[in-house]
MDAnalysis code that builds the backbone (N, CA, C; Angstrom):
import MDAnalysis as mda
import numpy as np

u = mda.Universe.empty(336, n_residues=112, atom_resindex=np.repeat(np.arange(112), 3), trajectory=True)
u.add_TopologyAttr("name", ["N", "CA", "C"] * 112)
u.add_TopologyAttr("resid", np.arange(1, 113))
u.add_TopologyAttr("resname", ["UNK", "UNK", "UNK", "UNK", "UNK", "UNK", "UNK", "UNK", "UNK", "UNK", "UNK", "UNK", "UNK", "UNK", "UNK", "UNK", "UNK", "UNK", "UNK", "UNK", "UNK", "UNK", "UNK", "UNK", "UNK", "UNK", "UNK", "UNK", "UNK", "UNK", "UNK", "UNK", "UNK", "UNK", "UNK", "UNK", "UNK", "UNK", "UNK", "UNK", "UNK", "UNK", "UNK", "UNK", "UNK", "UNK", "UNK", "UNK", "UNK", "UNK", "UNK", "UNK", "UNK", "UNK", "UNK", "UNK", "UNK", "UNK", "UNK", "UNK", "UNK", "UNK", "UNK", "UNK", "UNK", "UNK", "UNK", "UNK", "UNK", "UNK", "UNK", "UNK", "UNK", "UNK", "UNK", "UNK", "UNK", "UNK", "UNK", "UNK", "UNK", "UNK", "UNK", "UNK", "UNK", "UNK", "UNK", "UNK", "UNK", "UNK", "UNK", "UNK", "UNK", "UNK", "UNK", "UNK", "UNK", "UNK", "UNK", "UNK", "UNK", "UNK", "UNK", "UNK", "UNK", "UNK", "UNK", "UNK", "UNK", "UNK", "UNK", "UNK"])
u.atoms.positions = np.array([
    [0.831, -1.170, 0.000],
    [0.000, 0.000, 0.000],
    [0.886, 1.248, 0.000],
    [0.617, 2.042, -0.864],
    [1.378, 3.190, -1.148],
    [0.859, 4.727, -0.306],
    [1.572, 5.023, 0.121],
    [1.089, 6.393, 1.109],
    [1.671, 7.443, 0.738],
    [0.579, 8.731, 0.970],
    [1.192, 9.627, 0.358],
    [1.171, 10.700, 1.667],
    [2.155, 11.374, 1.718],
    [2.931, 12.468, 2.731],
    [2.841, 13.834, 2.174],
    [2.059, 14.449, 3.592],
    [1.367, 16.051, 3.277],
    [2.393, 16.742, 3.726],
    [3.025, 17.542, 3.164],
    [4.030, 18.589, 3.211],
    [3.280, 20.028, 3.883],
    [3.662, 20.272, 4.625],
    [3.079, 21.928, 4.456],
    [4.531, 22.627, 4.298],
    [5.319, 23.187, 3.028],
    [6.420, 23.796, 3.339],
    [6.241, 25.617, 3.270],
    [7.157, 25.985, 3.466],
    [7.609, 27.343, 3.341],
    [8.156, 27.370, 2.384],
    [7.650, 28.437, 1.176],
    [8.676, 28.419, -0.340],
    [8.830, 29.749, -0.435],
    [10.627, 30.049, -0.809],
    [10.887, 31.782, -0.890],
    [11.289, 31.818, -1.684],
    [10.669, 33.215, -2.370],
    [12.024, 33.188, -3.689],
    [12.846, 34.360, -3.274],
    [14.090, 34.066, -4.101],
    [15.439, 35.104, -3.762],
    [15.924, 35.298, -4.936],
    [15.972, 36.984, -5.574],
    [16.607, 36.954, -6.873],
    [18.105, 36.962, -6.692],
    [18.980, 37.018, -7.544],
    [19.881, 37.294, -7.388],
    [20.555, 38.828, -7.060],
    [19.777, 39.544, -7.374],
    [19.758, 40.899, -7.185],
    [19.888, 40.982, -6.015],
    [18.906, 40.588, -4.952],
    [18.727, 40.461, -3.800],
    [20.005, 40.201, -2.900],
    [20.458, 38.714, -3.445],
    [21.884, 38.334, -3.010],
    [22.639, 39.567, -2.862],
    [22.888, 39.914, -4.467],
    [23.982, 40.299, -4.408],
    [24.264, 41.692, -3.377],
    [22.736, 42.392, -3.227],
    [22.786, 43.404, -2.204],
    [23.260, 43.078, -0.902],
    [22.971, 41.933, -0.352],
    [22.853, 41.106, 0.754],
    [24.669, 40.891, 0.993],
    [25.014, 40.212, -0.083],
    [27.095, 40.446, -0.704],
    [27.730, 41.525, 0.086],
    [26.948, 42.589, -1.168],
    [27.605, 43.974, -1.238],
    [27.516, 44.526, 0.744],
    [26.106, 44.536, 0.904],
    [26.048, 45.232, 2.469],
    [27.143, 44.567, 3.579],
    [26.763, 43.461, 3.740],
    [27.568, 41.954, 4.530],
    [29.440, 42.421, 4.153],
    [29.943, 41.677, 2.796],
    [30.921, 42.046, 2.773],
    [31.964, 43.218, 2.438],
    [31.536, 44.135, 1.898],
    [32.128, 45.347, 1.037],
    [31.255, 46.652, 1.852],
    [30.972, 46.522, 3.242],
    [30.475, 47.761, 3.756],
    [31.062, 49.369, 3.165],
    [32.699, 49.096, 3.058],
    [33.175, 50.146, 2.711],
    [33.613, 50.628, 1.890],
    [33.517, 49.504, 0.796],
    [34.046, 49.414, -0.105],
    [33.430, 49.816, -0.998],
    [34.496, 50.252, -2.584],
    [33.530, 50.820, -3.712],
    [33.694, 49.752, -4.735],
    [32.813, 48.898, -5.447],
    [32.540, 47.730, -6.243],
    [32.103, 47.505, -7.322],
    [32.521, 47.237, -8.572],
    [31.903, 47.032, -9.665],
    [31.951, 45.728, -9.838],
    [30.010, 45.508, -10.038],
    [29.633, 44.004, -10.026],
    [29.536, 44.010, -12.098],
    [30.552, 42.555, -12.336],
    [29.971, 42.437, -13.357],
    [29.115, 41.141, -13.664],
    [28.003, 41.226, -14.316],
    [26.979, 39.838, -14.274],
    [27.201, 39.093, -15.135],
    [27.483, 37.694, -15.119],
    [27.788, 36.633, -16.138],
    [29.215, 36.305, -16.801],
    [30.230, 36.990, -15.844],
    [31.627, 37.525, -16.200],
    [32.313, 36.043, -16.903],
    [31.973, 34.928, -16.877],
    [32.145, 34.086, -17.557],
    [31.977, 33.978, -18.924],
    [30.912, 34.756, -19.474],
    [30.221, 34.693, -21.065],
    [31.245, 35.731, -21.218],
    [31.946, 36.796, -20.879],
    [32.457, 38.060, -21.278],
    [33.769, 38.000, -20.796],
    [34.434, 36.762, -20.746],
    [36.154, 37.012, -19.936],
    [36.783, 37.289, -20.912],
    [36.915, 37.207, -22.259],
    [37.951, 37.883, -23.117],
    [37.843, 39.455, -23.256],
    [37.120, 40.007, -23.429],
    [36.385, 41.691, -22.792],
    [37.290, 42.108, -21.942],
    [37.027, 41.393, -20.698],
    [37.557, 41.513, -18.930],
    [39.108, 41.229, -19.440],
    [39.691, 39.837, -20.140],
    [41.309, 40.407, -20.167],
    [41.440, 41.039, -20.933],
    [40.885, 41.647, -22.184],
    [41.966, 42.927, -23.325],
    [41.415, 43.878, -22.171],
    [40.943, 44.236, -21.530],
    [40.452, 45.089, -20.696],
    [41.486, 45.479, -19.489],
    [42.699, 44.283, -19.530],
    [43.843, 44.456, -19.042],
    [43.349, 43.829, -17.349],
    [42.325, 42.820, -17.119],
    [42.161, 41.960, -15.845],
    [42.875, 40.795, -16.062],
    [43.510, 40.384, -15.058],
    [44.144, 39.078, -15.289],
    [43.349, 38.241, -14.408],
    [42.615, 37.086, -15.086],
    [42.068, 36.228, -15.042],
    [42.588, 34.580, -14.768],
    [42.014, 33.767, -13.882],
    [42.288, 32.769, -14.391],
    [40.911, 31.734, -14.777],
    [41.426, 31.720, -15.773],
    [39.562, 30.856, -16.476],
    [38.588, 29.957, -15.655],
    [39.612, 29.151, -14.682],
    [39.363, 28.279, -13.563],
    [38.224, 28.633, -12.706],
    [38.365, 29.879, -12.316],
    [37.842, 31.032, -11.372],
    [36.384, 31.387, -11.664],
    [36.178, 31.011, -13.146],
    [35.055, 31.786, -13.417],
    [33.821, 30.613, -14.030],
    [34.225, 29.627, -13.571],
    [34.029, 28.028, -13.878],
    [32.321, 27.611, -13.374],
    [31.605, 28.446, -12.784],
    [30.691, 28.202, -12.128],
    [29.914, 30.101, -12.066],
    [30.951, 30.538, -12.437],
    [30.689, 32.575, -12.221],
    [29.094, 32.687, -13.036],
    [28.210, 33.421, -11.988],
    [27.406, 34.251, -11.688],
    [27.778, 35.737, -12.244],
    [28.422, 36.052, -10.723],
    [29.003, 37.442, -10.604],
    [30.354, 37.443, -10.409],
    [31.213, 38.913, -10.658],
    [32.384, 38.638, -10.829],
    [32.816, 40.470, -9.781],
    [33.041, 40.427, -8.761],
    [33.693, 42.037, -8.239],
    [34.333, 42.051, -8.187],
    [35.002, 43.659, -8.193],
    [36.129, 44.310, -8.659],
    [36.057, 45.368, -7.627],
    [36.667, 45.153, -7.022],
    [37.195, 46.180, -5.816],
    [38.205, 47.520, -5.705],
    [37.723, 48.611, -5.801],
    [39.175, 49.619, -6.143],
    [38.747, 50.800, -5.640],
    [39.472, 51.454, -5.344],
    [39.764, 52.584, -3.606],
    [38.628, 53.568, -4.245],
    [38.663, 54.337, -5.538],
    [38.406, 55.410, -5.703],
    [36.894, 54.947, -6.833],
    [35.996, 55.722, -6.266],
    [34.590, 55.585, -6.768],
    [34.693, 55.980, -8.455],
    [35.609, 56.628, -8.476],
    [35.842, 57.323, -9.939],
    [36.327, 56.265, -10.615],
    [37.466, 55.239, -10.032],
    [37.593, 54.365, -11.037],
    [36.829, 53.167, -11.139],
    [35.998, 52.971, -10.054],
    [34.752, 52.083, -10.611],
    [33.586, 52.562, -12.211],
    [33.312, 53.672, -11.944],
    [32.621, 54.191, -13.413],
    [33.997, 53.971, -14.629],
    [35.291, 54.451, -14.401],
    [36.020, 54.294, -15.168],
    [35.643, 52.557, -15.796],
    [35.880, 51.683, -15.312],
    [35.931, 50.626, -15.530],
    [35.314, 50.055, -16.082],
    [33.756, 50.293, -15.505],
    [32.052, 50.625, -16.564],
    [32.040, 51.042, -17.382],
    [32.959, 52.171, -17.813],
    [32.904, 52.345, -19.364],
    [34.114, 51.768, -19.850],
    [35.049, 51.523, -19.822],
    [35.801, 50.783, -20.400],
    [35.095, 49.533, -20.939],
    [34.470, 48.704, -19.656],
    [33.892, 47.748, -20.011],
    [32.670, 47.550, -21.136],
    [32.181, 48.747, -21.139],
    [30.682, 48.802, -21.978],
    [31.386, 49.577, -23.373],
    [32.370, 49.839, -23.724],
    [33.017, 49.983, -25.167],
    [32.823, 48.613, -26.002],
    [32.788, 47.740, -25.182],
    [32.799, 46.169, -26.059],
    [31.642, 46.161, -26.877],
    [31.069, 45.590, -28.017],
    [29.891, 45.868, -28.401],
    [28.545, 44.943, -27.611],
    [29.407, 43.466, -27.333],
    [28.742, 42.619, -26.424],
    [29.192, 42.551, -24.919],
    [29.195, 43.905, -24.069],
    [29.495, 43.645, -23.094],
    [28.587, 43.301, -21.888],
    [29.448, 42.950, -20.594],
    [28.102, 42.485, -19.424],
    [27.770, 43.860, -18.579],
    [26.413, 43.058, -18.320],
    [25.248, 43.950, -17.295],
    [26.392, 44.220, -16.448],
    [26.070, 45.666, -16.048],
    [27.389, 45.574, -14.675],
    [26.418, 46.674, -13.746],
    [26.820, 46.515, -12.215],
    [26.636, 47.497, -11.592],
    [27.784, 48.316, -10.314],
    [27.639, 49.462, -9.825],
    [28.196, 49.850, -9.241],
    [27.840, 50.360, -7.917],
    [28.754, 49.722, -6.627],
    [28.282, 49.748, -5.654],
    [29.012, 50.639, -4.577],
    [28.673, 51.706, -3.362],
    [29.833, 52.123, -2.586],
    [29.122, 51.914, -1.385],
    [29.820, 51.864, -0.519],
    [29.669, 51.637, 0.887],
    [28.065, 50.357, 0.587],
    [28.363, 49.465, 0.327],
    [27.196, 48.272, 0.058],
    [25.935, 49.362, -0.346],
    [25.809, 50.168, -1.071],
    [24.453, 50.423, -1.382],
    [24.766, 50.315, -2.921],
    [24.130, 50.236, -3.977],
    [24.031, 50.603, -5.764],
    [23.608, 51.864, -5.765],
    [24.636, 52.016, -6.755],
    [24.649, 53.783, -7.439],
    [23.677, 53.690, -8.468],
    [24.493, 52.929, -9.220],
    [24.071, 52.178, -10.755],
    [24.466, 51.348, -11.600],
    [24.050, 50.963, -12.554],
    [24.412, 50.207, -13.352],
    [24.596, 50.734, -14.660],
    [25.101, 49.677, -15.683],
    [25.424, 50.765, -16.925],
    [24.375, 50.498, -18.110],
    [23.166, 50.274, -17.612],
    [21.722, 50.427, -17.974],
    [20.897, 52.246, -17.966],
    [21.680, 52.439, -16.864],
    [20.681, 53.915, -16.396],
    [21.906, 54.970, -16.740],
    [21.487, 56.257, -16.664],
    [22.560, 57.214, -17.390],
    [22.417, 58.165, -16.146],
    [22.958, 58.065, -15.044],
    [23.243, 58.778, -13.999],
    [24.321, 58.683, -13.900],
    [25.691, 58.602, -14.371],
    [27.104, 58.534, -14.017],
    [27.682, 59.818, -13.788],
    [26.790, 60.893, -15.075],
    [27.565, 62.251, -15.097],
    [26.988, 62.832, -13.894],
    [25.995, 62.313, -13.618],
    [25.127, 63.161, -12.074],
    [26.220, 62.756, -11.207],
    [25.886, 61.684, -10.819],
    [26.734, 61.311, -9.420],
    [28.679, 61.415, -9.398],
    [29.027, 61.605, -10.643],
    [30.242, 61.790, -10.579],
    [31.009, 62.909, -10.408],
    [29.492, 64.012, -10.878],
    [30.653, 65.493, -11.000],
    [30.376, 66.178, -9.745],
])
């Protein structure tokens, strides 16, 4: 005789977006961050782009951050990166909050 088992579960969803805020706040409180998304589909971009990579690294990659002192050279990097014609979604983060991404055209606001 075959029996069947009533579940009552709890189901959440979590985007990745979410995560990655969750990342950014948690680890990079102070830090200024450029997230790039899917950095695996786009690693030849990322090395003429002058990142040294090791392919290994990116074997399972989601997301890929880039950590660097000055908020100015995070946008720097965003556009470097978005010169490619197929380049990745990226966003930019300081003290764990998002500025932006290089979807929205607020760079010249928040930079000057």
């Amino acid at each position: 005789m075959k029996t069947t088992r009533l579940l009552s579960p709890s189901i959440y969803s979590v985007t990745l977006e979410d995560m990655t805020d969750i990342w950014m706040e948690a680890f990079h409180p102070q830090d200024n961050v450029v997230v790039v998304w899917d950095a695996k589909n786009h690693i030849e971009i990322i090395k003429k782009s002058g990142f040294v990579l090791e392919d290994g690294s990116l074997y399972n990659n989601k997301i890929l951050t880039i950590v660097l002192d000055d908020i100015r050279d995070c946008f720097y990097v965003m556009d470097v990166l978005s010169t490619y014609e197929e380049h990745p979604y990226m966003q930019i983060y300081t003290e764990g909050i998002l500025l932006t991404d290089n979807l929205e055209n607020l760079r010249e606001e928040i930079t000057s």
